[in-house]
C-alpha positions in Angstrom: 50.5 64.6 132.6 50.9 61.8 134.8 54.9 62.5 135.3 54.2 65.7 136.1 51.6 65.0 138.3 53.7 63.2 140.5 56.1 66.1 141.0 53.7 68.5 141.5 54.2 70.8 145.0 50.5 70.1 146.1 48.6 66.4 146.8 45.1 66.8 145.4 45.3 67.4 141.3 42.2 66.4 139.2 43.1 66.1 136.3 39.3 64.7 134.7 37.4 68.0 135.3 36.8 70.2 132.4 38.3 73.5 132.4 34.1 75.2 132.9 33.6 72.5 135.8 37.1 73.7 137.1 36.0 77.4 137.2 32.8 77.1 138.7 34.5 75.2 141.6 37.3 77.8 141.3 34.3 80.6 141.7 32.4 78.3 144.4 35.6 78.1 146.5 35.6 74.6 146.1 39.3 74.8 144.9 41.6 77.9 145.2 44.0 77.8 142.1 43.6 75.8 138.6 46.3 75.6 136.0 45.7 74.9 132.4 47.9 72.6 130.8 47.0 72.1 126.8 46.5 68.6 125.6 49.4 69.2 123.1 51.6 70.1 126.0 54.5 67.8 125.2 54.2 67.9 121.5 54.6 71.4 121.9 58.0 70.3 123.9 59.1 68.2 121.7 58.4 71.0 118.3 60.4 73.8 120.6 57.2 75.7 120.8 56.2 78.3 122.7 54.5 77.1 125.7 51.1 78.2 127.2 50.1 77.3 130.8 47.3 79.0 132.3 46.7 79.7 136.2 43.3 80.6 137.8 42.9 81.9 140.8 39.6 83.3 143.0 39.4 86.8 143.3 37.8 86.2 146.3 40.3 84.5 148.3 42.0 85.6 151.1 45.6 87.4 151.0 47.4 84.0 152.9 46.0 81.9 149.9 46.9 84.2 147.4 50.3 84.4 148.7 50.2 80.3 148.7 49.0 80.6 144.9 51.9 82.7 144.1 54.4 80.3 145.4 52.8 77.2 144.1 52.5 79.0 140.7 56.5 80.1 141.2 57.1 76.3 141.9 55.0 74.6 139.4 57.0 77.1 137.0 60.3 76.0 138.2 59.5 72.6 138.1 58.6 72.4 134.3 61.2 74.8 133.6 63.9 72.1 135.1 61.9 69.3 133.7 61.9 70.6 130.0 66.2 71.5 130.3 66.6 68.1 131.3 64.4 65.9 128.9 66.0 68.8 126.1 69.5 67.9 127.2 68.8 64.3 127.4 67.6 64.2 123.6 70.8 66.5 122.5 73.2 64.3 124.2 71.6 61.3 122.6 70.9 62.9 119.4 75.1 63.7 119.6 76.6 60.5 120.6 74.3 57.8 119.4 76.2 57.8 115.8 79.4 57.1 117.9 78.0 54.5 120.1 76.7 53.0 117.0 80.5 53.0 115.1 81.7 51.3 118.4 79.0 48.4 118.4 80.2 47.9 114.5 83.4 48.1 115.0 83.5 45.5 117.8 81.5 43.3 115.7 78.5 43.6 117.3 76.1 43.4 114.2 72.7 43.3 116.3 72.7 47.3 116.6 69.3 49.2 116.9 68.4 52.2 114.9 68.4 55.2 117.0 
């Protein structure tokens, strides 16, 4: 969570509330949009699972702050779209070459090779 945090479009993310305290501030107008993010988010990642993130918005809020919800949903979207491709391609490139580095590092005599 804390990676994502950082790149999220928006400054003020809580991250300690439960998802009840999160709602009542949600129906209090404390806040005007929360997004669920599962504990098992990266696991789920990392298995190639079928993500779940959940957005809640007020009801009550006003049609220039729904139209800010939809675009920070859009971008929050986009942004964990882009970041799951690239950590994906990341592991399949490294998945692909490290047997190769691996023959090079033996093959120059470099005996002090780590497991990958």
């Amino acid at each position: 969570m804390g990676n994502l945090k950082d790149k999220l479009p928006f400054k003020q993310v809580t991250t300690a509330d439960s998802l009840s305290k999160s709602k009542s501030k949600l129906n209090d107008r404390q806040v005007s949009l929360v997004i669920e993010i599962s504990s098992s988010f990266s696991e789920s990642v990392m298995a190639q699972k079928v993500l779940s993130i959940k957005y809640f918005v007020s009801d009550s809020n006003g049609m220039l702050q729904n139209s800010l919800n939809k675009s920070v949903i859009s971008q929050v979207k986009d942004q964990i779209a882009t970041a799951i491709t690239s950590a994906k391609t990341t592991q399949a490139l490294a998945t692909m070459l490290a047997p190769e580095i691996k023959q090079k590092a033996m093959a120059s005599g470099n005996t002090d090779v780590p497991q990958i």
